[in-house]
N, C-alpha and C positions, 0 to 999 in steps of 0.2 A: 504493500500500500504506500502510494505518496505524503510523504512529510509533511506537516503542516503548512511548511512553508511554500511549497509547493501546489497544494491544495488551494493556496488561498489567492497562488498568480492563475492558478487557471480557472479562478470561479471570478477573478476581476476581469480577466480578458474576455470570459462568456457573456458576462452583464453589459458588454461595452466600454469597458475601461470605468478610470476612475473619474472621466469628462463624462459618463452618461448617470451617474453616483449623484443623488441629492444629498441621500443620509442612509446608513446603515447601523445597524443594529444587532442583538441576538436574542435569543429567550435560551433554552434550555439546552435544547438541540438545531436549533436553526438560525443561521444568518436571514437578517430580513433586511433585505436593500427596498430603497425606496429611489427609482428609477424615472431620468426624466422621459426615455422613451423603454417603453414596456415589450415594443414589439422588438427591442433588439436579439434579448435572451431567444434562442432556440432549445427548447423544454428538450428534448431527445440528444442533443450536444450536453447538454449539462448533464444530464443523468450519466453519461457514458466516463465524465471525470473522476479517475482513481480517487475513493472518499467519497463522495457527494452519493449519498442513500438514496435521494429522490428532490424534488421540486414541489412548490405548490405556489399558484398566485391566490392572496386573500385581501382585502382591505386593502388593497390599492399598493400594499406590499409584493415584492417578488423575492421568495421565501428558499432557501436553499436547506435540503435537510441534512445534516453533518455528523451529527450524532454527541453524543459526551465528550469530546474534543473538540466541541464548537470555541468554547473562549479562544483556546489556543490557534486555530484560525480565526478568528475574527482578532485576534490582536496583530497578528500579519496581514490580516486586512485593510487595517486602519494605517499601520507602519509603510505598507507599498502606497497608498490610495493621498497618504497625508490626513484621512479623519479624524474626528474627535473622537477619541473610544468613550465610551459611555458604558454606562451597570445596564445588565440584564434585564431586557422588559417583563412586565407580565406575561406570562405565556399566554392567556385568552384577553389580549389588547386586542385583535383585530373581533373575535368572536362579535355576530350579532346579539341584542340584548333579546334575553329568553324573560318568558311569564315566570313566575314564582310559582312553580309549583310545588306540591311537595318532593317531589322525585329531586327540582332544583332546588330546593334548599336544603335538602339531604346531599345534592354533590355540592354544592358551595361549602357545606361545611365540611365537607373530606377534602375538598381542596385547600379549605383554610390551615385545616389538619397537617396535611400532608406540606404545602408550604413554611409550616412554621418546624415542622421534624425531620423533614428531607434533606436539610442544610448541615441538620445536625451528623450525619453518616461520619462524615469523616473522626468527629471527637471519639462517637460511641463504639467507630471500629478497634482507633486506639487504645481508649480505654478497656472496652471488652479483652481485647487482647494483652493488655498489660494483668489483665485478673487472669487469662489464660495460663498467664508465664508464672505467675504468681502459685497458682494454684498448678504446674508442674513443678516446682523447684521446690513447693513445702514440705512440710513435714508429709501432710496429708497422701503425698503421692512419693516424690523422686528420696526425698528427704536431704535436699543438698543444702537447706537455711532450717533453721528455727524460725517461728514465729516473730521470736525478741531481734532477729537480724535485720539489719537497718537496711540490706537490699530488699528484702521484705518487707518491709516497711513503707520503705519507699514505691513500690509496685502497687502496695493499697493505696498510697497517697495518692497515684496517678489514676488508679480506679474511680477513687473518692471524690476526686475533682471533677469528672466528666461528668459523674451522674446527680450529685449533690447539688450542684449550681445549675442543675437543668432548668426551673425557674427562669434564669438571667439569661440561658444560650436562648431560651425557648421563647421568652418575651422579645426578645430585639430582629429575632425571625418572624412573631405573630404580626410587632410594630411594622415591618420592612411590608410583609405580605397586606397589609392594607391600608398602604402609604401613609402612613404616617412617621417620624423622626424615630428610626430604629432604637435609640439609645433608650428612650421615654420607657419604651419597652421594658428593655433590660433593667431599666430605673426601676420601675412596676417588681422586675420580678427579684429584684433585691433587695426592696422594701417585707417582700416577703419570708427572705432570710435574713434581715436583718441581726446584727448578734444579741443584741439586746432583745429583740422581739422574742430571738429562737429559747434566748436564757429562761425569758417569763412563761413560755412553752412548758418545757423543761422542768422548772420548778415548781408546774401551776399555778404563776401569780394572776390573780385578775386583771384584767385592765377594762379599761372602758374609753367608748370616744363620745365627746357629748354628753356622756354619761350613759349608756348601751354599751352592754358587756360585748368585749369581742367573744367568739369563740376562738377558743387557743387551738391552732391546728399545728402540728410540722408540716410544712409545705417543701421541703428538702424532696428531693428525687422525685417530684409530682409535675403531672401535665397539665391534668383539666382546669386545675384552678388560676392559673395564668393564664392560658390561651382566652378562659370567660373573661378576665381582669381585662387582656389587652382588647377584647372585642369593643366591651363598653370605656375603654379609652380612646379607640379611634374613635368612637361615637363622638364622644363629649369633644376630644380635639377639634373635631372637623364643624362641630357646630359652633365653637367658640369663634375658632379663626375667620368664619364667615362672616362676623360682625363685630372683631377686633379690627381695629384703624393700623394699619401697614407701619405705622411707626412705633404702636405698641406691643405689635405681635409677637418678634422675636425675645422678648423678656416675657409678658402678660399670657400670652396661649397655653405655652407648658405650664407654668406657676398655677394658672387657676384648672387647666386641667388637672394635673395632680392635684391640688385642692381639694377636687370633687370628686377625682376619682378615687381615690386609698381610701376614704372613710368609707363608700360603697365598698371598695374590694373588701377589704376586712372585716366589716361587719356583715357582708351578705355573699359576694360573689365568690369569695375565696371559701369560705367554709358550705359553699351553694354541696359541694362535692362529694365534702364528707357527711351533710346531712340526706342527699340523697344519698348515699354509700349507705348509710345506718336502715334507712327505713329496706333499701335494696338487698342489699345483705342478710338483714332480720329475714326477710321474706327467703331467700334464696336457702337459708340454714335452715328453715320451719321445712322448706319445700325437700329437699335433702333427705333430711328423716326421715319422712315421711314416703318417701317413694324409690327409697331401696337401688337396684343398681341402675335403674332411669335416673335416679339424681347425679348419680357418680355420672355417668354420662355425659349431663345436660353440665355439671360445673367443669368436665373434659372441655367443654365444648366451647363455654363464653369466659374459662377463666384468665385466658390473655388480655380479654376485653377489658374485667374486672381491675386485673394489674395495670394498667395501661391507665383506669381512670382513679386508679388509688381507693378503689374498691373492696380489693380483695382483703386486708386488713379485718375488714367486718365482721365477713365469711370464716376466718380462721379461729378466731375468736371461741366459738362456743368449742371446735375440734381442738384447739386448747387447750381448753381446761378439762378434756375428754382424755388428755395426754399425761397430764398433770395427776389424773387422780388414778389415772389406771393402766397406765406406763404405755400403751398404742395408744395412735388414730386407726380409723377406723369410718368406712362410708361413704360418704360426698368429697369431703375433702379429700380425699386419692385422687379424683381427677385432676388437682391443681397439680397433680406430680405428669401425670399421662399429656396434659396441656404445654407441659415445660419439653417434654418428649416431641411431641408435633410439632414445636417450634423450631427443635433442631430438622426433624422432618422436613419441613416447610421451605427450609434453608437447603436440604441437601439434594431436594429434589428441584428447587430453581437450579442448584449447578448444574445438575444432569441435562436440566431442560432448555438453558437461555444459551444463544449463540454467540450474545456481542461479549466477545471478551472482557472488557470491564465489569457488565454484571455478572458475569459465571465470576470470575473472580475475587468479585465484591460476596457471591452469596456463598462462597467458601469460605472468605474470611468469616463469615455470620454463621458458618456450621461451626466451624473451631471454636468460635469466640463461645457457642453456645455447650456446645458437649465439652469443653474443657475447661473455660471459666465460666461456664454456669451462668453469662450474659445473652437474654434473650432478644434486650430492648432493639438492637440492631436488624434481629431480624423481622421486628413488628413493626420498628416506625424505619425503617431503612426499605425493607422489600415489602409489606405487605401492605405500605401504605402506598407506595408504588407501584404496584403490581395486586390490585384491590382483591382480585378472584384468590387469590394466596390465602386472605382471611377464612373464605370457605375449606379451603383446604386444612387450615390451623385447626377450623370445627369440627371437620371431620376428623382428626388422627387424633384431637382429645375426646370425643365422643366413645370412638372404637376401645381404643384403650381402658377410656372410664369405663365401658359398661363393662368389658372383661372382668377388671378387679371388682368392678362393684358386684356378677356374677359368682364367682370367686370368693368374693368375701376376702379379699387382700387387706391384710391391718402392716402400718407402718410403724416400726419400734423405734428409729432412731431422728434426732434432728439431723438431717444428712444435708450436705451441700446441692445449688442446684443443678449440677456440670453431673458427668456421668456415676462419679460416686453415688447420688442418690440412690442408685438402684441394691446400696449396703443399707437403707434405711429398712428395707422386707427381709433382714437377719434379726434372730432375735426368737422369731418363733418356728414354726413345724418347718420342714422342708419345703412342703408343697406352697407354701408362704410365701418365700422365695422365691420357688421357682414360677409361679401366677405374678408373683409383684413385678420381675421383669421381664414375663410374656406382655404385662399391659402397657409398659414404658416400651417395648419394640415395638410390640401392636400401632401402639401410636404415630410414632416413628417412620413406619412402611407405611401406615396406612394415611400419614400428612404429603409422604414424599410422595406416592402412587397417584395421590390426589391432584399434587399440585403437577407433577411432570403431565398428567391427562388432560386436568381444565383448568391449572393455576393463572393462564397466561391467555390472552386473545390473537388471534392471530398477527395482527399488526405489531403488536409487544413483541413477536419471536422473530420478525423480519426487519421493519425501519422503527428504529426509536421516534415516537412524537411528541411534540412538547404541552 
């Protein structure tokens, strides 16, 4: 295949030079020239250029499809052509405006989703991977450090930091995805870890604002509760500015939007999450009991969902103290083990299935990252928020698995790590224990990768990347 730089003289000379260039641009995968004459491009000349996946004209754009090494052509673009480089557009800038239905406001907000966690790949593959290395060099496996060894140590630091501050990475990606000033964001989501906030956490001191108690929540290693924060801060920014005076706005916008928005976060939006999570969870535990290895199934099935909105906390709770007073779990909660299984699934079976190098590569790192350091998140907001049919696939290989153990009657004896040790958590009791507890983690396993290598992906996903 032709070099970047290369790629990017023969897709200037297709367009008509850089005299027929108004303005060019990218989104995700595509350069988008904006062309004084349209009819210069010959569509079948362009497609034939080593690199260049396909064409499309939309919005008065003439769109070149490049793939995940779009920046690095379009930065050769700008350097041959003389243009201004510019940030990446929104990907649906040209898109006609659609009705609000529900179908659309169910995809706006995967896109919003998916916008504010898809940037994050790169932290979550590092850090996944640095708990990988962590979790081959301990005690727990190779035995090359002790715990108290300071490269050990340091390994979890590097873990600690990707996923801890998720909040800040997660806000200044929500802020960017709906224009508004990226950092506001960030600002948002470190008012939420604040040290002093996290200490009153901590120690259950009260506080109140106005005099309305907050709920004291950890908001450390959480999604949903920021993504709500930065929504209704774009809200309130964008209403402010429209009737802030041009000479006040640059100091007055931010100031009174933060003003009004932290007292809302804290007191409602931010704990919006966990109080849905409590009424959710109660229900899901009652549900559980009460219906034997269907439950185990059904918590196989949505409990990535669960972890993903800091749900899952609720749900473990009552199987807890079930642990506590009589040395197993036992039930529903198996499938949060079978669900951790299908993720790796989920992951192994995009490698088998994706062509473009980058992502087969990318969803290997997210198998390692997950069977070895016991890091899922990569492959939930990395591939399956990208590649959306994967989530079916997730449900299905925790489903399969749950119902086995819950069939089975599999009880779990130990607190076991999430990475492949878990499967030492079903020692403890009869053999057949055992050996069902890690029939339902493979079950899952095969039955997430079977899934997604068949329907994880659409056709267009496994031929040209779109943006």
């Amino acid at each position: 295949m032709a070099n970047d730089k290369q790629i990017a003289e023969n897709v200037l000379e297709a367009v008509g030079g850089k005299e027929n260039v108004m303005q060019v641009t990218h989104c995700m995968t595509r350069l988008r020239f904006s062309l004084k004459d349209q009819n210069l491009p010959e569509d079948e000349k362009v497609k034939k250029i080593p690199g260049v996946l396909g064409v499309a004209r939309s919005g008065g754009q003439y769109q070149i499809i490049i793939g995940q090494n779009v920046p690095k052509v379009y930065a050769e673009v700008c350097k041959m052509g003389g243009f201004t480089a510019r940030n990446a557009v929104d990907e649906n800038l040209d898109g006609p405006k659609e009705k609000l239905t529900p179908k659309k406001i169910g995809s706006n907000i995967m896109n919003y989703l998916s916008g504010s966690m898809t940037p994050l790949i790169p932290v979550m593959m590092a850090a996944g991977l640095f708990k990988a290395v962590m979790a081959l060099i301990g005690p727990d496996l190779l035995g090359v450090v002790t715990a108290e060894n300071h490269l050990y140590l340091l390994l979890d630091f590097l873990y600690d930091a990707g996923f801890y501050f998720l909040p800040i990475l997660i806000g200044y990606n929500a802020a960017k995805k709906l224009n508004v000033p990226p950092l506001l964001g960030a600002y948002m989501g470190a008012i939420l870890l604040a040290p002093d906030f996290m200490d009153m956490v901590a120690n259950e001191t009260p506080f109140t604002i106005f005099g309305i108690p907050v709920i004291m929540n950890n908001y450390s290693q959480t999604v949903l509760p920021i993504v709500v924060c930065v929504a209704a801060l774009a809200l309130i920014y964008k209403l402010i500015a429209k009737i802030m005076p041009d000479a006040l706005s640059t100091i007055f916008t931010p100031f009174l939007t933060m003003l009004i928005c932290v007292p809302l976060a804290l007191l409602l939006l931010a704990p919006l999450g966990t109080i849905v999570g409590d009424m959710v969870g109660g229900g899901l535990a009652a549900f559980s009991r009460a219906t034997g290895f269907i439950g185990t199934a059904v918590i196989g099935a949505i409990w990535s969902f669960l972890v993903m909105t800091g749900m899952h906390m609720v749900v473990m709770m009552p199987f807890m103290l079930e642990f506590f007073e009589v040395g197993y779990q036992s039930g529903a909660i198996l499938g949060a083990a079978c669900a951790t299984w299908a993720c790796f699934g989920v992951a192994l079976g995009a490698f088998l299935r994706l062509r473009d190098k980058e992502n087969k590569s990318m969803s290997f790192g997210f198998f390692v990252s997950g069977i070895v350091g016991g890091v899922t998140e990569p492959t939930l907001y990395g591939l399956c928020f990208k590649f959306r049919r994967c989530f079916l696939s997730l449900m299905i290989g925790g489903a399969v698995g749950g119902a086995y153990a819950g069939i089975t009657d599999v009880r779990s004896y130990l607190m076991a790590s999430t990475n492949f040790l878990s499967l030492l958590a079903y020692t403890g009791g009869s053999n057949a224990n055992l050996v069902n507890g890690i029939i339902s983690c493979i079950l899952s396993l095969l039955a997430a990768a079977v899934a997604t290598y068949l329907i994880g992906f659409r056709k267009e996903e496994l031929t040209v990347s779109s943006c």
